[in-house]
Backbone as JSON, one array per atom type, in Angstrom:
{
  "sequence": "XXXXXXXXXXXXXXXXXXXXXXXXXXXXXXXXXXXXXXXXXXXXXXXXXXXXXXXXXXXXXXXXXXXXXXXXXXXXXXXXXXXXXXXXXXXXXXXXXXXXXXXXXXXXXXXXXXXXXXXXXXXXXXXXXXXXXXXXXXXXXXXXXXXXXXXXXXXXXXXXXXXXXXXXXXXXXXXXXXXXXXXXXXXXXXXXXXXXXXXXXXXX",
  "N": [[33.48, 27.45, -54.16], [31.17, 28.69, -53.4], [29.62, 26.93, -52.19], [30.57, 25.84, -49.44], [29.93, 27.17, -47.24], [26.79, 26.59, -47.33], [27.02, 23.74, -46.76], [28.21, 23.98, -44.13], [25.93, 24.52, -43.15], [23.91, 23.35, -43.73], [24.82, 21.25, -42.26], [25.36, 22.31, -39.78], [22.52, 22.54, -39.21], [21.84, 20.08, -38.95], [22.95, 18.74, -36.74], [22.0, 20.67, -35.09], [19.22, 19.62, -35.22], [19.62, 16.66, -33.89], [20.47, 17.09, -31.97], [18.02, 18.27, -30.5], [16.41, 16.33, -31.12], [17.53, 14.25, -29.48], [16.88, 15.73, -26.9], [14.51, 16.34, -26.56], [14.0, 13.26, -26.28], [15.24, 12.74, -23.64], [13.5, 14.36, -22.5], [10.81, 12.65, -22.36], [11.24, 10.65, -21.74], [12.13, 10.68, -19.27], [9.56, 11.8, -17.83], [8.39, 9.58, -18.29], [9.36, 7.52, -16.37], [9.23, 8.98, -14.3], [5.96, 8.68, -14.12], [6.19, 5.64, -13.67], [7.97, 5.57, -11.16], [6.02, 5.8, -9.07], [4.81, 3.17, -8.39], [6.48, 1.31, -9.14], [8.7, 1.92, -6.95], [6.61, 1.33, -4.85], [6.88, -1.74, -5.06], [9.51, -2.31, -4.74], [9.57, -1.72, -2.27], [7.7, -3.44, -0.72], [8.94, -5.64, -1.3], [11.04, -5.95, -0.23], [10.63, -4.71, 2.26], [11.38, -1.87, 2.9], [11.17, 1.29, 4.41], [9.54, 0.31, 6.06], [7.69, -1.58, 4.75], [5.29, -4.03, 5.35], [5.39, -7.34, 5.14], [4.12, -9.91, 2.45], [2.78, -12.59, 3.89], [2.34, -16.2, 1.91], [1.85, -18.47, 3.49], [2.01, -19.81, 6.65], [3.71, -19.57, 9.32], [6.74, -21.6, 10.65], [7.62, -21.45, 12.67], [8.05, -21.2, 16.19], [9.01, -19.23, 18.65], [9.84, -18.55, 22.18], [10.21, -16.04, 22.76], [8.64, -12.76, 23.34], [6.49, -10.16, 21.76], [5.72, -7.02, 21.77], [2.71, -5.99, 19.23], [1.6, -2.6, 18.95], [-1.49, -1.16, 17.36], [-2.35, 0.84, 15.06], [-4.64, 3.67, 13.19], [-5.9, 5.73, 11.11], [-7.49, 8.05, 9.13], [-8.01, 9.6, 5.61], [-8.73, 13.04, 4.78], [-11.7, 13.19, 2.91], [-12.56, 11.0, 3.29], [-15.94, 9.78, 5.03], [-15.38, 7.65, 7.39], [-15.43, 6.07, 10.62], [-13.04, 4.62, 11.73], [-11.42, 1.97, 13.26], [-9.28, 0.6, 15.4], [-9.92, -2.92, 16.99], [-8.48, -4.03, 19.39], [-5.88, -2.0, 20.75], [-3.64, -3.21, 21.32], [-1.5, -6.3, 20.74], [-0.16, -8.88, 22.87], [2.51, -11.17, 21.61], [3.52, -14.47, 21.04], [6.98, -14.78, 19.47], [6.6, -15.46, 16.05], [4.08, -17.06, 16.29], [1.06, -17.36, 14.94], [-1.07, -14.37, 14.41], [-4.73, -13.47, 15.18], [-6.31, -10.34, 14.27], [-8.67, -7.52, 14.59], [-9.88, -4.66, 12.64], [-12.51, -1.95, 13.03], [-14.41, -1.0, 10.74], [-16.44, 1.91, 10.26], [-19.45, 3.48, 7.78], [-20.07, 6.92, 8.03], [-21.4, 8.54, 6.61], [-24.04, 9.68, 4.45], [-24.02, 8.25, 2.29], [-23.15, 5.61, -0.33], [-19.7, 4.41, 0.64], [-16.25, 3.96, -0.6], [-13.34, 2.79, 0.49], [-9.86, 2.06, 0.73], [-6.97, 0.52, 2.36], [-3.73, 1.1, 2.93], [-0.72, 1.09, 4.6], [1.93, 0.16, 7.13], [4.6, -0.01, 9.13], [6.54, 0.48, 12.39], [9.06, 0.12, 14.44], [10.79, 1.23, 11.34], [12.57, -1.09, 10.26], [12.02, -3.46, 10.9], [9.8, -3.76, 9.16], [10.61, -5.26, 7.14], [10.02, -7.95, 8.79], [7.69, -8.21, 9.45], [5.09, -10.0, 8.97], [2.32, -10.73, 7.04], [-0.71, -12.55, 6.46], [-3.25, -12.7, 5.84], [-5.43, -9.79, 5.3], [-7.67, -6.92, 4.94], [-6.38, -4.65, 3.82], [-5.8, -5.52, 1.3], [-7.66, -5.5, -0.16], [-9.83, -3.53, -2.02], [-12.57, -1.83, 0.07], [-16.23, -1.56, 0.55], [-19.05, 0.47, 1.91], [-22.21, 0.33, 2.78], [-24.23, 3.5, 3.58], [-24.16, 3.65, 7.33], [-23.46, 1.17, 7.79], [-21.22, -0.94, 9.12], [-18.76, -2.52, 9.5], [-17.04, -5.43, 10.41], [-13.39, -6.22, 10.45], [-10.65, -8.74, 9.62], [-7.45, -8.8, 10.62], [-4.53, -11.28, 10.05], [-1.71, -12.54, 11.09], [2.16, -12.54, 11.58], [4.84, -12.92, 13.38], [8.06, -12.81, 11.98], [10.6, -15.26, 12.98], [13.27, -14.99, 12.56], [13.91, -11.77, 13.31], [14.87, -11.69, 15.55], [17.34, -12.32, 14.87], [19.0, -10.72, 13.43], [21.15, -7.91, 13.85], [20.11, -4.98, 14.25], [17.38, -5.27, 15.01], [17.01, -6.97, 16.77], [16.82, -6.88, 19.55], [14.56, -4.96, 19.38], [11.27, -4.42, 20.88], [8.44, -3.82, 21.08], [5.99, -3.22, 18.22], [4.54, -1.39, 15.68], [2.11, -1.43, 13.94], [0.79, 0.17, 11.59], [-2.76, 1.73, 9.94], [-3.71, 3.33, 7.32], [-6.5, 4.8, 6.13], [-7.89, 5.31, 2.76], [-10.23, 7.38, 0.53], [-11.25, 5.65, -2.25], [-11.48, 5.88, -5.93], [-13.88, 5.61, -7.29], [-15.91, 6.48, -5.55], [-18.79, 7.18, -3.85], [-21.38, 6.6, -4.88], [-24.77, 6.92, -5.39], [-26.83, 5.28, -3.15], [-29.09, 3.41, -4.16], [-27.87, 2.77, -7.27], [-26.0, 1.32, -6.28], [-27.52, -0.99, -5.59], [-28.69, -1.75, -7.64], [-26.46, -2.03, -9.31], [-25.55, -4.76, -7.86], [-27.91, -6.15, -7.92], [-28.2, -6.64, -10.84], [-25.52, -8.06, -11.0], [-26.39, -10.07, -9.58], [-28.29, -11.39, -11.2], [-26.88, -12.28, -13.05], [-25.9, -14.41, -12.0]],
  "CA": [[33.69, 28.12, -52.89], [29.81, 29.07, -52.53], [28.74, 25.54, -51.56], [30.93, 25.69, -48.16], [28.91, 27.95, -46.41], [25.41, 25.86, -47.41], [27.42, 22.58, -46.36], [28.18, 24.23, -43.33], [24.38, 25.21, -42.5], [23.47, 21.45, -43.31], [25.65, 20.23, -40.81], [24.71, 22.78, -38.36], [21.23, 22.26, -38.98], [21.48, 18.61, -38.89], [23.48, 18.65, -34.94], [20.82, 21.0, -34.35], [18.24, 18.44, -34.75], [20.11, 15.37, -33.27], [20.41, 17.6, -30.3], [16.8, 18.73, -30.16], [15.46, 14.65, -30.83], [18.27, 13.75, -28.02], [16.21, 16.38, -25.9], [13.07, 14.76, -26.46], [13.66, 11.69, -26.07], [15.31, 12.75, -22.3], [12.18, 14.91, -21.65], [9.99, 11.81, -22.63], [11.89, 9.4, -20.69], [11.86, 11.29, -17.1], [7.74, 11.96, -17.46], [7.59, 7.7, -17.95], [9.93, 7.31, -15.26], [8.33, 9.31, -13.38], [5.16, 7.68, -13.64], [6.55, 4.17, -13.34], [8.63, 5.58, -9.86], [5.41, 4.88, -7.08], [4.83, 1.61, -8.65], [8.22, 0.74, -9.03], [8.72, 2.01, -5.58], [6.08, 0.04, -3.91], [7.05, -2.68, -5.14], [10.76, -2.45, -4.16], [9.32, -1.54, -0.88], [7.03, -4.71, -0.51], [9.79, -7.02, -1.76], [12.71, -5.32, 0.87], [10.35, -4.46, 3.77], [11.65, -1.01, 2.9], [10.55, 1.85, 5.07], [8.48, -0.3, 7.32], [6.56, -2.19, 4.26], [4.95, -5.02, 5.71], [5.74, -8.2, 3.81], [2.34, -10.58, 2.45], [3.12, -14.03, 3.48], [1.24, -16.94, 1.7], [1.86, -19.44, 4.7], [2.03, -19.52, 7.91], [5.5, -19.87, 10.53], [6.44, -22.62, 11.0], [8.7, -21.98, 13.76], [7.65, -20.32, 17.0], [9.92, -18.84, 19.65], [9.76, -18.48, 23.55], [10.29, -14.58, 23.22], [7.43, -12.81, 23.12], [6.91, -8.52, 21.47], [4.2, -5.95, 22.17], [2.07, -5.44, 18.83], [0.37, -1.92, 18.92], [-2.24, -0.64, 16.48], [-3.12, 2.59, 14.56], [-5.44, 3.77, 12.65], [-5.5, 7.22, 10.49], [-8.27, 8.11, 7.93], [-7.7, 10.56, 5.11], [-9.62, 13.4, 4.16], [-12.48, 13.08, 1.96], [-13.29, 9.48, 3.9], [-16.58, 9.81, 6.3], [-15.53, 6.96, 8.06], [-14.84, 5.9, 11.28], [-12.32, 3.21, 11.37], [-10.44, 2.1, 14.49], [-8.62, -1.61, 16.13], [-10.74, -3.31, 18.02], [-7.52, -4.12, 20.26], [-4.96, -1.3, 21.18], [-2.34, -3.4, 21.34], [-1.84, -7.28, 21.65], [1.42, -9.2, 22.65], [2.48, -12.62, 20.89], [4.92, -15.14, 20.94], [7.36, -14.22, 17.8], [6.38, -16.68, 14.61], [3.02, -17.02, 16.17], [0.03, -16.61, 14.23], [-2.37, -13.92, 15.71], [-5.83, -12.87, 14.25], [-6.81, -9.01, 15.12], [-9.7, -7.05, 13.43], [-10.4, -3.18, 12.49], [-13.73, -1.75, 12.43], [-15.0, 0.38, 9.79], [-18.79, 2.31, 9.85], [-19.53, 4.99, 7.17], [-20.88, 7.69, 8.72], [-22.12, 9.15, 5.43], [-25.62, 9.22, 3.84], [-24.14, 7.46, 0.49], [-22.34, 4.29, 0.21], [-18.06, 5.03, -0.05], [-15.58, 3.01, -0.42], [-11.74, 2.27, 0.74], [-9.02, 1.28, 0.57], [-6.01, 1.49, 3.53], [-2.29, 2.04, 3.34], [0.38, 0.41, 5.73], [3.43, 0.28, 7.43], [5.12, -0.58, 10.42], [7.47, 0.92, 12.74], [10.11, 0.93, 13.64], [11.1, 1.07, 9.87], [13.41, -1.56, 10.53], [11.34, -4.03, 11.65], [8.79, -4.03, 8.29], [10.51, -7.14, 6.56], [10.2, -9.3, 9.35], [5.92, -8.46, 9.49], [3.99, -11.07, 7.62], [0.45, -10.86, 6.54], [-1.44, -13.63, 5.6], [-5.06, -12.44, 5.23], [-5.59, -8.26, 5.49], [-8.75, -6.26, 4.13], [-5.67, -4.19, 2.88], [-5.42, -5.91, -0.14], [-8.61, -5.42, -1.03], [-11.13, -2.24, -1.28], [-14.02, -1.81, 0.73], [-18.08, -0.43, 0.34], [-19.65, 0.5, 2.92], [-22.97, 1.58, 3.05], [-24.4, 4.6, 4.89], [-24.14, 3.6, 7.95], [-22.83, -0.29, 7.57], [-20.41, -1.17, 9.84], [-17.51, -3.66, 8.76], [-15.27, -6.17, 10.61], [-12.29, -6.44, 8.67], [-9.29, -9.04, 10.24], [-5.75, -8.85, 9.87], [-3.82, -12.38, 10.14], [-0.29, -11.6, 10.93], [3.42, -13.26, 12.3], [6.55, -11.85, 13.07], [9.16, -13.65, 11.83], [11.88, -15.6, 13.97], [14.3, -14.26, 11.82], [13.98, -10.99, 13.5], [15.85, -12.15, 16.35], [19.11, -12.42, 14.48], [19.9, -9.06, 12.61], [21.46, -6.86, 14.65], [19.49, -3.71, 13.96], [16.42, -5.69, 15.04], [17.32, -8.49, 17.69], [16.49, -5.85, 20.73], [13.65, -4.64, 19.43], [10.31, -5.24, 22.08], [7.79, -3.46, 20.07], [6.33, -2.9, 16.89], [3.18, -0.53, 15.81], [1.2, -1.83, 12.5], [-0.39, 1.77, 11.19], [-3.47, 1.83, 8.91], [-4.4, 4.92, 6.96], [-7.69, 4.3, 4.89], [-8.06, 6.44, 1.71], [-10.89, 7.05, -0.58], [-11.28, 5.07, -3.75], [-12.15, 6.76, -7.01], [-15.13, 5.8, -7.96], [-16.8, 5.93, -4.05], [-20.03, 8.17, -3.66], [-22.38, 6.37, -5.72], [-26.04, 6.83, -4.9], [-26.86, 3.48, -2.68], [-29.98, 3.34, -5.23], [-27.3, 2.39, -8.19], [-25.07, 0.29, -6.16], [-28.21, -1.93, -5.16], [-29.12, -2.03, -9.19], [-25.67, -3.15, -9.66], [-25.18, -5.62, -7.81], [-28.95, -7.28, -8.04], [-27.77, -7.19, -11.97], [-24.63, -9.18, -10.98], [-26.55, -12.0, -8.53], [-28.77, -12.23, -11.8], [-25.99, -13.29, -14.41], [-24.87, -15.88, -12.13]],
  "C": [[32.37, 28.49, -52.24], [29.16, 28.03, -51.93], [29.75, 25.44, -50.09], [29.93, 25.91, -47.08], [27.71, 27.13, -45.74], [25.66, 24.97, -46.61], [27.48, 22.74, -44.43], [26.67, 24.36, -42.27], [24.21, 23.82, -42.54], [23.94, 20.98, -42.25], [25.23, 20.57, -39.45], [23.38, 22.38, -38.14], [21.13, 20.67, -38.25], [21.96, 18.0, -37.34], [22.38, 19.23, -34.38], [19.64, 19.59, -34.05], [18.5, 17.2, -33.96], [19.71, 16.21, -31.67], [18.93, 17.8, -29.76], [15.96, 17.2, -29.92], [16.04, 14.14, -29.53], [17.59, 14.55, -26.54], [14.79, 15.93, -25.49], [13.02, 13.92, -25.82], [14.13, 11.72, -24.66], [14.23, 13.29, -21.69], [11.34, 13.81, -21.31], [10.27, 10.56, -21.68], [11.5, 9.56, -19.39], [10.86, 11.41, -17.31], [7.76, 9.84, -17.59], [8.49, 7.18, -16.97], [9.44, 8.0, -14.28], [6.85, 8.81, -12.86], [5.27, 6.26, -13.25], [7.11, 4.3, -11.73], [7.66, 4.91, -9.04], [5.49, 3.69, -7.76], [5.87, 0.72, -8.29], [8.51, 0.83, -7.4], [8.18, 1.25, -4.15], [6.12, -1.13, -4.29], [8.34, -3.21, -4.11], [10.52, -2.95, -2.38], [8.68, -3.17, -0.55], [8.0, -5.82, -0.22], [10.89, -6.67, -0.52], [12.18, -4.96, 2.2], [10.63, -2.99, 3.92], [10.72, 0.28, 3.25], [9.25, 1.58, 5.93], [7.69, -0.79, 6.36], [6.4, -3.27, 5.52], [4.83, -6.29, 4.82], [4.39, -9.17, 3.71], [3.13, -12.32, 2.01], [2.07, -15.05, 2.46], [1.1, -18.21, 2.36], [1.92, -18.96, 6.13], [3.35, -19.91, 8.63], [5.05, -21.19, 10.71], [7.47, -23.22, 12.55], [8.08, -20.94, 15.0], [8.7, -20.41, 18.63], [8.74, -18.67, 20.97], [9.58, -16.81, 23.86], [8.92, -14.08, 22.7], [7.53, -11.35, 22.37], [5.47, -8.28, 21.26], [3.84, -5.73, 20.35], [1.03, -4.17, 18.85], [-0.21, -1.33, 17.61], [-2.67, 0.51, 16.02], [-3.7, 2.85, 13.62], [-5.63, 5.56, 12.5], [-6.85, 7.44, 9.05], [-8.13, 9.57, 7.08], [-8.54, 11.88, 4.52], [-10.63, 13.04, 3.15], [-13.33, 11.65, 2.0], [-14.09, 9.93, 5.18], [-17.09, 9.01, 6.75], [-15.21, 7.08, 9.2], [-14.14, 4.47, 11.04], [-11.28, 3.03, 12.86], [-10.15, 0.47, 14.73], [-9.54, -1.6, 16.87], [-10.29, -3.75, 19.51], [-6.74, -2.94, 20.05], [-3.7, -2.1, 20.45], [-2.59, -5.14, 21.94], [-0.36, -7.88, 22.24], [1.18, -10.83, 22.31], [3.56, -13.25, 20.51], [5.71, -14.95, 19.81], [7.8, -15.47, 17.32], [5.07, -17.12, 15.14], [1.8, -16.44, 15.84], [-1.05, -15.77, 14.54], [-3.21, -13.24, 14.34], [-6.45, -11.5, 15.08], [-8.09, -8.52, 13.97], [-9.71, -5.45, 13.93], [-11.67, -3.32, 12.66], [-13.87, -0.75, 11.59], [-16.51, 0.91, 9.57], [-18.23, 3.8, 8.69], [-20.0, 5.68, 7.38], [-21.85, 8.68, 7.52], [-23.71, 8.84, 5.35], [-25.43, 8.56, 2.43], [-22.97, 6.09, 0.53], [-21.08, 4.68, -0.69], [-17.51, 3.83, -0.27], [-14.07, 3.29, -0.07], [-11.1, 1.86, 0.83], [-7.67, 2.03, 1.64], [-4.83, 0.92, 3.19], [-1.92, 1.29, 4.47], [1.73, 0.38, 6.26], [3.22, 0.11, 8.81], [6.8, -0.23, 10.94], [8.14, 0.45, 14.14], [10.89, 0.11, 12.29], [11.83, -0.58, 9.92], [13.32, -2.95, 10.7], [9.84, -4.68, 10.65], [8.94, -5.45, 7.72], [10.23, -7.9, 7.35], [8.42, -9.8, 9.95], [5.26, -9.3, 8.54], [2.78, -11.14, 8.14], [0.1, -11.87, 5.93], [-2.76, -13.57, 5.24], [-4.79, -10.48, 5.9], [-6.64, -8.05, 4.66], [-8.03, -5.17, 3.77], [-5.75, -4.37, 1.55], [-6.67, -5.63, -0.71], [-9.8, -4.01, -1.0], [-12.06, -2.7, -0.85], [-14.89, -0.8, 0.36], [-18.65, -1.13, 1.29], [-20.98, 1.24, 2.69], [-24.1, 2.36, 3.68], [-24.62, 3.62, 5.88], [-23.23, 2.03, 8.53], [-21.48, -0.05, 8.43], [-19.5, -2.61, 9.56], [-16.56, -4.39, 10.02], [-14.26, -6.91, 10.08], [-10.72, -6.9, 9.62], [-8.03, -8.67, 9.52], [-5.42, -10.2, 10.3], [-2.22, -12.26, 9.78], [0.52, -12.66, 11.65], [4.34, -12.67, 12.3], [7.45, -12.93, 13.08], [10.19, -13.87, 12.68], [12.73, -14.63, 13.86], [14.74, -12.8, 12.57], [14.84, -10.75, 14.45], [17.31, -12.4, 16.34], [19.71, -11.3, 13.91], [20.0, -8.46, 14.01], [20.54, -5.42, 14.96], [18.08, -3.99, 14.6], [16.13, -6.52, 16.24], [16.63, -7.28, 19.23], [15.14, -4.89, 20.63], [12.18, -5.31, 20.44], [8.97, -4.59, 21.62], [7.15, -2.79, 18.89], [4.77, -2.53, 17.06], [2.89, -0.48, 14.39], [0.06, -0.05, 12.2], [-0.88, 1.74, 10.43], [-4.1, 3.09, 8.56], [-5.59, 4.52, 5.89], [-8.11, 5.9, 4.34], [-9.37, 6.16, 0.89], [-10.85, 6.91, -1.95], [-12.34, 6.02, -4.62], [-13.24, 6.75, -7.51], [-15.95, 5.42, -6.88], [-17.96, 7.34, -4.57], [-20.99, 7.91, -4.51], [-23.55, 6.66, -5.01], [-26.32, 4.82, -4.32], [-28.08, 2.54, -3.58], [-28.93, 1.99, -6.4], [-26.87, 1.42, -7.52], [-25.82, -0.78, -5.89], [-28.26, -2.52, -6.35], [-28.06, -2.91, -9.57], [-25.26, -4.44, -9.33], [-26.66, -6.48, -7.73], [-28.79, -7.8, -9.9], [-26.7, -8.26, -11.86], [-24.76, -10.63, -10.69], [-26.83, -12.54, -10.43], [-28.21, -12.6, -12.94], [-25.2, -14.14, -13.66], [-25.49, -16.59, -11.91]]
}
């Protein structure tokens, strides 16, 4: 009759723990889901056009319409970037599925050489899948330095396609917005960054 009791405590103990590893392993889960979400997120976004992504063609249209839609441009820089960065056009207009080439500028107004990287979207939301990029200085960071001044194209099309969804077909135009952020390892002395890259010419 005295071994019930004990048996009893084992058992409890032993739910206890299932329950406590089953707690774990949900704490542990949501922190790597949580880090995986932006990723995951901008991806989704990329692939769906979702919330005004802009989609990254690797061709060019091959079909080009009679209708034509206003392209305008924006430009947003984020704290802790002392650049200027602005379109070199406002705003252009272009037959839709024809290929147009526009360019940003970027100067660093700093005394040390930064670097960035910009951020995108296109509104109205609605209107993101049907943007194709074929060349952007999006995709890639930029160093600038002190004072260096950058022209940096975009190569862009708006898809036919846009013309047939409902949600979209009436649209007349669309406003490409670039926000340029600073990259993590910007503010080198322009000293170092010369060192590094006269080490790079000389290992090739």
């Amino acid at each position: 009759m005295m071994d019930r009791p004990s048996e009893k405590l084992k058992a409890n103990a032993k739910r206890n723990n299932a329950i406590l590893l089953g707690c774990v392993g949900v704490v542990v889960g949501m922190i790597g889901l949580s880090y995986a979400a932006v990723p995951l997120y901008q991806l989704f976004c990329q692939v769906t056009g979702y919330g005004g992504t802009i989609q990254r063609a690797e061709q060019y249209s091959n079909r080009i319409l009679d209708r034509t839609i206003k392209v305008r441009f924006d430009s947003n820089i984020s704290s802790g970037l002392d650049w200027e960065f602005k379109p070199v056009e406002r705003e252009v207009e272009v037959r839709i599925g024809e290929t147009r080439q526009i360019s940003y500028l970027a100067r660093n107004k700093s005394d040390r050489t930064t670097g960035g990287q910009a951020l995108f979207n296109v509104t109205p939301q609605a209107a993101g899948v049907y943007f194709n990029k074929v060349e952007c200085f999006c995709f890639t960071e930029t160093d600038l330095q002190p004072g260096e001044t950058l022209d940096m194209p975009v190569v862009f099309y708006v898809d036919p396609a846009i013309v047939d969804a409902p949600e979209t077909k009436h649209i007349t135009t669309l406003t490409l917005s670039y926000t340029m952020y600073p990259i993590e390892d910007e503010a080198k002395p322009v000293a170092e960054v010369r060192q590094i890259r006269n080490e790079e010419a000389g290992r090739l």
